[in-house]
GUDRENDREN-329731 format. One line per field, with one value per residue: x, z, y of N, C-alpha, C, O in turn; residue in three letters. Coordinates in Angstrom, 1 decimal, decimal comma, padded with zeros to 4 digits, m for minus. Atoms other than C-alpha are relative to their C-alpha. Layout:
BEGIN
n.east = [X/...]
n.up = [Z/...]
n.north = [Y/...]
ca.east = [X/...]
ca.up = [Z/...]
ca.north = [Y/...]
c.east = [X/...]
c.up = [Z/...]
c.north = [Y/...]
o.east = [X/...]
o.up = [Z/...]
o.north = [Y/...]
residuo = [ALA/...]
END
This chain:
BEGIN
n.east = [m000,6/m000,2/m001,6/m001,4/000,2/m000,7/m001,1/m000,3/m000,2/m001,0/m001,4/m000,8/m000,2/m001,0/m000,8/000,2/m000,8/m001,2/m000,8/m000,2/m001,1/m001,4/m000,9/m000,5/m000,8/m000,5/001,0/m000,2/m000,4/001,1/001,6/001,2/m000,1/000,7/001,3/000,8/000,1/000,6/001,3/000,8/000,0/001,4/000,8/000,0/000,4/001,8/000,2/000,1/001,5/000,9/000,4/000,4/001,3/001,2/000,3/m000,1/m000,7/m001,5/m001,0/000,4/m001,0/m000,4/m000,9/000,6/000,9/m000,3/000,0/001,1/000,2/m000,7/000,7/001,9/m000,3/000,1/001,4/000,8/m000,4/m000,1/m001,3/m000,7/m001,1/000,2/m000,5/m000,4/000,7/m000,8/m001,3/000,1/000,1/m001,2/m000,6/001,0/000,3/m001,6/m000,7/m000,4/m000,6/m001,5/000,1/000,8/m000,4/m000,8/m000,7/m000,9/000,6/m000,5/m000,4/001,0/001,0/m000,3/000,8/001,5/000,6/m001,0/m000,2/001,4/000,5/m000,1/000,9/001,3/m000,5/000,1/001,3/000,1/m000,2/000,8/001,4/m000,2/000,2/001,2/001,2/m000,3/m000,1/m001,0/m001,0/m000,7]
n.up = [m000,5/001,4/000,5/m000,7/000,0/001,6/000,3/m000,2/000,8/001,0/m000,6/m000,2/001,4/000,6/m000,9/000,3/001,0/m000,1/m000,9/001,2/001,1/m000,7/m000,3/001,4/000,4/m000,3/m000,5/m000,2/m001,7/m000,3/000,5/m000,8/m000,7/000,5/000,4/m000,9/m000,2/001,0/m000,8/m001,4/000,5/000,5/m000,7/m000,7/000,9/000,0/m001,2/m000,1/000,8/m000,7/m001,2/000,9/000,7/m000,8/m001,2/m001,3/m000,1/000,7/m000,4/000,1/m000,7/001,1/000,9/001,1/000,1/000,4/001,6/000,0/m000,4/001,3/001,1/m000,5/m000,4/001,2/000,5/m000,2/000,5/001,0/000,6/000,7/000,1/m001,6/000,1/m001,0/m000,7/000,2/m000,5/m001,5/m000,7/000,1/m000,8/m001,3/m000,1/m000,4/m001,5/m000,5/000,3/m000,5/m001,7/m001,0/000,3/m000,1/001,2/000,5/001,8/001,5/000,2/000,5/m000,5/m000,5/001,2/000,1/m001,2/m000,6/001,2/m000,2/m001,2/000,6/001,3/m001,3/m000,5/001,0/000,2/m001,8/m000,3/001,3/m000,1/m001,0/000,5/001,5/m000,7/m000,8/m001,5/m001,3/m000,6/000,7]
n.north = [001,2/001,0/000,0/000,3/001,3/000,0/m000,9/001,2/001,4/m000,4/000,1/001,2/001,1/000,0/000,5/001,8/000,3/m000,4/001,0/000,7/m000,4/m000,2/001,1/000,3/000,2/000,9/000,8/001,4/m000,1/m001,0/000,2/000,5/m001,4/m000,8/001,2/m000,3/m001,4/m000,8/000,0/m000,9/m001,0/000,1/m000,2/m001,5/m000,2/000,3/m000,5/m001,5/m000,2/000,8/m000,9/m001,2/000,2/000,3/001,3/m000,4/001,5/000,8/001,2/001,7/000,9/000,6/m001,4/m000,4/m001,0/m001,0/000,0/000,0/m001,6/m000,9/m000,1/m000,5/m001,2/m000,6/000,4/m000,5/m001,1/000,2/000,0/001,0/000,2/001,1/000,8/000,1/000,7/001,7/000,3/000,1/001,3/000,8/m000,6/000,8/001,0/000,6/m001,0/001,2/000,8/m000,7/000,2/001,7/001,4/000,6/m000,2/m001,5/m000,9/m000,2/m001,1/000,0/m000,3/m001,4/m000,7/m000,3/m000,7/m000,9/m000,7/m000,1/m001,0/m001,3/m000,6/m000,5/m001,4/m000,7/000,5/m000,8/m001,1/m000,5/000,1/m000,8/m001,2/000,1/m000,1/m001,3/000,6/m001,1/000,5/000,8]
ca.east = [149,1/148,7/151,8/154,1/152,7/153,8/156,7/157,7/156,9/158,5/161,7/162,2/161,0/163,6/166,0/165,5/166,5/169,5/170,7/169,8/171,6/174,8/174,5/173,6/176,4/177,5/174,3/176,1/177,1/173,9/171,0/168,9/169,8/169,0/166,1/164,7/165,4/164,1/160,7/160,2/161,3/158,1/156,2/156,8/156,4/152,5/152,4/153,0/150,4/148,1/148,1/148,0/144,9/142,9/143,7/143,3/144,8/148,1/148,6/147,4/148,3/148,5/151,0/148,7/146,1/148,4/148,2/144,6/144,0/146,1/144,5/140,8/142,5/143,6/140,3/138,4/140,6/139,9/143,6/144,7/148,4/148,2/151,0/152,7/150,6/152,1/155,2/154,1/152,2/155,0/157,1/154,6/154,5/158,3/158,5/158,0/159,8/163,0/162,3/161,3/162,0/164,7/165,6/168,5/167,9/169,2/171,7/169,1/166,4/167,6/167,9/164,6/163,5/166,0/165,4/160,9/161,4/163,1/160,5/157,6/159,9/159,6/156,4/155,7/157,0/155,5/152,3/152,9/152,9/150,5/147,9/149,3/149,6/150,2/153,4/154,7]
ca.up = [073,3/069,9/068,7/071,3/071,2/067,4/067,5/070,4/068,6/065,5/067,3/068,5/065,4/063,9/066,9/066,2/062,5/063,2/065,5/062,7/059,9/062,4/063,0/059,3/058,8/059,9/059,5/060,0/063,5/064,2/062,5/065,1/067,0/063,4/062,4/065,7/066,0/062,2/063,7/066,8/064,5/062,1/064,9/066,6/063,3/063,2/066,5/065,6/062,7/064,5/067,3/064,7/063,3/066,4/068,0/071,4/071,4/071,3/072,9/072,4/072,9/069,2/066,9/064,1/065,4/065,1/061,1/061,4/063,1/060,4/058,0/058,9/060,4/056,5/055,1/057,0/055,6/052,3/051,8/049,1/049,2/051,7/050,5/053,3/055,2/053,8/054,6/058,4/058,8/057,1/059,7/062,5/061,5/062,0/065,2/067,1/065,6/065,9/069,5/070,9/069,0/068,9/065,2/063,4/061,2/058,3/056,8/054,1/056,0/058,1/054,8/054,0/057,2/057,4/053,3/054,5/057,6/055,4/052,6/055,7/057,1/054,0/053,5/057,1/056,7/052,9/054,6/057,6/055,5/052,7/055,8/057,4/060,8/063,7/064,8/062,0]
ca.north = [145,9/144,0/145,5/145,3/141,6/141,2/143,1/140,2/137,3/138,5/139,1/135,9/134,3/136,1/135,6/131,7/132,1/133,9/131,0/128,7/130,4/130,6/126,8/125,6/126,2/123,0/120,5/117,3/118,4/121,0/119,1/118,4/122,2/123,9/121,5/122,9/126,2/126,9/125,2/127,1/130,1/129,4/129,0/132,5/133,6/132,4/133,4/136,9/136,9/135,0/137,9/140,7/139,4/139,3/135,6/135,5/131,6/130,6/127,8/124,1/120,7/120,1/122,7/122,2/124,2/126,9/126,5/126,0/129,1/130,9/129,5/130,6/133,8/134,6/133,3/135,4/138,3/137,0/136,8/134,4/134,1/131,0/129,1/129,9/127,8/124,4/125,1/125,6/122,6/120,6/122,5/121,4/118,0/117,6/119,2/115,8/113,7/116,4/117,1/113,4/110,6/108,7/108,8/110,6/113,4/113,3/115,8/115,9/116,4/119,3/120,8/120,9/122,1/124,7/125,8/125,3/127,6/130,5/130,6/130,7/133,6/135,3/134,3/135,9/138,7/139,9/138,8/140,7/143,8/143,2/143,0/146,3/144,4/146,9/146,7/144,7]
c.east = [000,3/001,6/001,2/000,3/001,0/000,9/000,9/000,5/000,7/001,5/000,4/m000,5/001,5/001,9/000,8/000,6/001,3/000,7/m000,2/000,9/001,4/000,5/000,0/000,6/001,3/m001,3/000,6/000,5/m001,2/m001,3/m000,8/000,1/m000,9/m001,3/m001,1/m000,5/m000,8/m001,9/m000,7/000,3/m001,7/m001,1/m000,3/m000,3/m002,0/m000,4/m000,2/m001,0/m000,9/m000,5/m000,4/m001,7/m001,1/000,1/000,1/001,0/000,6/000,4/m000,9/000,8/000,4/000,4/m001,0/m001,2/000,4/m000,2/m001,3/m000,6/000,3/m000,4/m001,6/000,3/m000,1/m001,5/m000,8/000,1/m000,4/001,4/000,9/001,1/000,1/001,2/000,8/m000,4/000,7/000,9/000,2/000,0/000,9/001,2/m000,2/000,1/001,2/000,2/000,4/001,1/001,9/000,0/000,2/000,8/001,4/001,1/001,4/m000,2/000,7/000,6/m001,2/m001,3/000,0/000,4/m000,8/m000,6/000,3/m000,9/m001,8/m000,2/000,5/m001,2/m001,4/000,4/m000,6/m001,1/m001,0/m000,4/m000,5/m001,1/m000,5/m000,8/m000,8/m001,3/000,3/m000,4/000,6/000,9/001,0/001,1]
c.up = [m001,1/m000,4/000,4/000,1/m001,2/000,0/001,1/m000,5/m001,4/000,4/000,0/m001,3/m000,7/000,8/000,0/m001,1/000,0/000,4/m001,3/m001,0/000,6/m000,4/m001,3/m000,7/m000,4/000,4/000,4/001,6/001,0/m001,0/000,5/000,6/m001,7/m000,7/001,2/000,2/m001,5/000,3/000,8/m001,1/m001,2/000,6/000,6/m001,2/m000,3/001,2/m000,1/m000,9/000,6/001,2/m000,7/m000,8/000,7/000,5/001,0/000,7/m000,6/m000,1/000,0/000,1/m001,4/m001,0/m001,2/m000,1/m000,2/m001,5/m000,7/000,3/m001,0/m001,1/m000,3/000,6/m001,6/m001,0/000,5/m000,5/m001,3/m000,8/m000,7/m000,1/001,7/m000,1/001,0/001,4/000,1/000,7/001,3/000,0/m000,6/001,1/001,1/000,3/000,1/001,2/001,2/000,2/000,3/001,3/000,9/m000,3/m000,2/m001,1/m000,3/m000,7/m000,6/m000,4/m001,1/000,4/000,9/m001,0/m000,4/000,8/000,1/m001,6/000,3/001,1/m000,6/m000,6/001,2/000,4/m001,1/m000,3/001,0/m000,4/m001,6/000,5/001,1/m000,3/m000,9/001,1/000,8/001,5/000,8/000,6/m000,8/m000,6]
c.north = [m001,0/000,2/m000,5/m001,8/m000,8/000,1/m001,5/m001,3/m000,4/000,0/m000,6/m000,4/000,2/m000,3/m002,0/000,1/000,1/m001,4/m001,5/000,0/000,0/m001,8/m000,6/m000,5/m001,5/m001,0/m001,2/000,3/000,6/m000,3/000,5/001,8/001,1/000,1/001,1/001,2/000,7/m000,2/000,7/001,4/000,3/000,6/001,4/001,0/000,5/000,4/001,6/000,8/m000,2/001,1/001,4/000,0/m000,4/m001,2/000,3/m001,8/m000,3/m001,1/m001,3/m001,1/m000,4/001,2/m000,1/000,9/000,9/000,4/m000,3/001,2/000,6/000,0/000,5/001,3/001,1/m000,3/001,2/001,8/m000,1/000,2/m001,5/m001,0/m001,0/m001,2/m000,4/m000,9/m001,7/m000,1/000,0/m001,0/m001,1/000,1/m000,9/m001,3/m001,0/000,2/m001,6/m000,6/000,7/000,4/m001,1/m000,6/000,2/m000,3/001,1/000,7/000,4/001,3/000,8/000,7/001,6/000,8/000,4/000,2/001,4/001,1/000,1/001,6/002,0/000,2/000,2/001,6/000,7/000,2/001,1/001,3/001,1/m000,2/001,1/001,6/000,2/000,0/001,2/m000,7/000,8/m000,8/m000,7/001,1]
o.east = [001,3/002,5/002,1/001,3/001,9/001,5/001,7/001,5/001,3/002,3/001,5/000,4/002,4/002,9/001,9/001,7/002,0/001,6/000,8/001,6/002,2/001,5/001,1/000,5/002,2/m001,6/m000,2/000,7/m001,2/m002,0/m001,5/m001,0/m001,9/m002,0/m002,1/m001,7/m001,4/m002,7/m001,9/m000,8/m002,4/m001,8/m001,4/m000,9/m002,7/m001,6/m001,0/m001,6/m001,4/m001,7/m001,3/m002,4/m002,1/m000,9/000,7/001,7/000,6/001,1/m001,9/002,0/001,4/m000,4/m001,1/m001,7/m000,5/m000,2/m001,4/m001,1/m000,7/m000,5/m002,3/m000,7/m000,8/m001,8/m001,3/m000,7/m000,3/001,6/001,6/000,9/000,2/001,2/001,2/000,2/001,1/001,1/001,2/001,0/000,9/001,8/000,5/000,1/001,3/001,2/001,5/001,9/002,8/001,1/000,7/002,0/002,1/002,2/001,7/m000,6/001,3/000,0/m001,6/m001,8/m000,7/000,0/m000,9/m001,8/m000,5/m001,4/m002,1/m001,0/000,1/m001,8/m002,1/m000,3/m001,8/m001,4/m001,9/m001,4/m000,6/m001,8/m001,5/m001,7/m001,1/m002,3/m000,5/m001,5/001,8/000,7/002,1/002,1]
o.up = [m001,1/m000,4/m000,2/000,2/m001,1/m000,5/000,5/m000,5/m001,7/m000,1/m000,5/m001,9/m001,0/000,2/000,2/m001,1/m000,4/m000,4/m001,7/m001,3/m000,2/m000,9/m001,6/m001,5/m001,2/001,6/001,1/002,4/002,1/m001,4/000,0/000,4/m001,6/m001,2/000,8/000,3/m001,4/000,2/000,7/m001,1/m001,1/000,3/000,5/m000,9/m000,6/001,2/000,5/m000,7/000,9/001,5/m000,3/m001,2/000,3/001,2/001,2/001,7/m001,8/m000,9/000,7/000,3/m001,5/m001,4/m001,7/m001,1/m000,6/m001,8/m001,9/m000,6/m001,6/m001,9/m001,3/000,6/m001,8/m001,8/m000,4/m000,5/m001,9/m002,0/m000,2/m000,3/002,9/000,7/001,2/002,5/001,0/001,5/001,8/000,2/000,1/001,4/001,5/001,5/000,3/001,7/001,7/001,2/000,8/001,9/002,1/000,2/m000,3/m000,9/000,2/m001,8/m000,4/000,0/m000,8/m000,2/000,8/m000,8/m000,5/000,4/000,6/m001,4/m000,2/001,1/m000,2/m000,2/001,0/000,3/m000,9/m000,6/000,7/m000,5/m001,5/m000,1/001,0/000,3/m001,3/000,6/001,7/002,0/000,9/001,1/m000,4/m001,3]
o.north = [m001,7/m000,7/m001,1/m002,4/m001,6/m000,9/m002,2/m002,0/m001,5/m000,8/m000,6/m001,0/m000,7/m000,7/m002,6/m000,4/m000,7/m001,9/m002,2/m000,9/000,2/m002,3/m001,1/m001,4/m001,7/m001,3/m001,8/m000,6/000,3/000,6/001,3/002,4/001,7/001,0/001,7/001,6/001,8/000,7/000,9/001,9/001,3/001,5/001,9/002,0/001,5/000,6/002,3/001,8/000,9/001,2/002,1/000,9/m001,0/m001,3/001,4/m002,0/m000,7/m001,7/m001,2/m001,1/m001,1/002,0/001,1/001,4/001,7/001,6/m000,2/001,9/001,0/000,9/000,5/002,0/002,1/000,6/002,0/002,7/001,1/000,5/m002,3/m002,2/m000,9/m002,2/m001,6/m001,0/m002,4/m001,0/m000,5/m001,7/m002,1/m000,9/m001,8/m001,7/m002,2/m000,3/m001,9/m000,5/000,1/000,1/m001,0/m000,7/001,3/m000,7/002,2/000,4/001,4/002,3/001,9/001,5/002,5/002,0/001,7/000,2/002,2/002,1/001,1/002,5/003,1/001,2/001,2/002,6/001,0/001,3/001,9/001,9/002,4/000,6/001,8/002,2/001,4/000,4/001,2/m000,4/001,0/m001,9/m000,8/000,7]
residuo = [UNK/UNK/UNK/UNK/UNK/UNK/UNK/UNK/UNK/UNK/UNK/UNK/UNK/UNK/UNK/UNK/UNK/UNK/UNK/UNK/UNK/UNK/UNK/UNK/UNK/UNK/UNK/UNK/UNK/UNK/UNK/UNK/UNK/UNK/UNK/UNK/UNK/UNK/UNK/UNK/UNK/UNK/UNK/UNK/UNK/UNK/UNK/UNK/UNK/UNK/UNK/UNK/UNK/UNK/UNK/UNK/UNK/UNK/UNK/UNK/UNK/UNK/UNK/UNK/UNK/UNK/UNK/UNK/UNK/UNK/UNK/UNK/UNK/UNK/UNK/UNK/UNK/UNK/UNK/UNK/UNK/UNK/UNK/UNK/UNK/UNK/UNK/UNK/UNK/UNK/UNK/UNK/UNK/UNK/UNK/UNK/UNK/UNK/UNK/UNK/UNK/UNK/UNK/UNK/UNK/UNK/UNK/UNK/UNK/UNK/UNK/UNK/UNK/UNK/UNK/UNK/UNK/UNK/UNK/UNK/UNK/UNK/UNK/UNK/UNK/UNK/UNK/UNK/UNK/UNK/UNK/UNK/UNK/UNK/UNK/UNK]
END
């Protein structure tokens, strides 16, 4: 069941980027849509590690436990390569603010969300495989 779980959340993670890199294309019009969508793509991301390595909890009221988890998930593997972590909870810690509030976001800024949630992908998915993750 792990797998097919993985193999899910992976999907859409990567389903989410796609729709990202489509809209990107055009941040001054598709900030806030690719801002978002590179987020929730992270997320499903850590979700799909997160299930491969034995969590049984996904879901909380606060996104940062997902990057907490992950990071005590790879700890407990003794797996080093944790940089990918930052770039989550930097991820994480946008999510609000591009969901909710009231602000604009910055062509700038959806930049660096967009250029954080690739190198996580990437990140992901070398990690994915360096831990032989069923299903990955």
């Amino acid at each position: 069941m792990n797998a097919v779980e993985v193999q899910h959340y992976r999907n859409r993670a990567r389903d989410f980027l796609d729709g990202m890199r489509y809209l990107g294309d055009d941040l001054e019009a598709f900030g806030y849509s690719s801002a978002l969508l590179g987020i929730h793509g992270a997320i499903s991301y850590a979700d799909a590690l997160r299930i491969g390595m034995g969590s049984k909890r996904l879901f909380s009221d606060n996104h940062l436990d997902a990057a907490r988890d992950l990071e005590s998930l790879l700890g407990s593997r003794r797996f080093d390569q944790q940089q990918g972590v930052k770039h989550l909870k930097l991820l994480l810690g946008r999510k609000s603010r591009i969901a909710y509030a009231g602000a604009t976001v910055r062509k700038n800024e959806a930049e660096d969300i967009v250029k954080r949630a690739v190198r996580f992908a990437d990140w992901a998915e070398e990690t994915g495989k360096a831990l032989e993750i069923e299903g990955w």
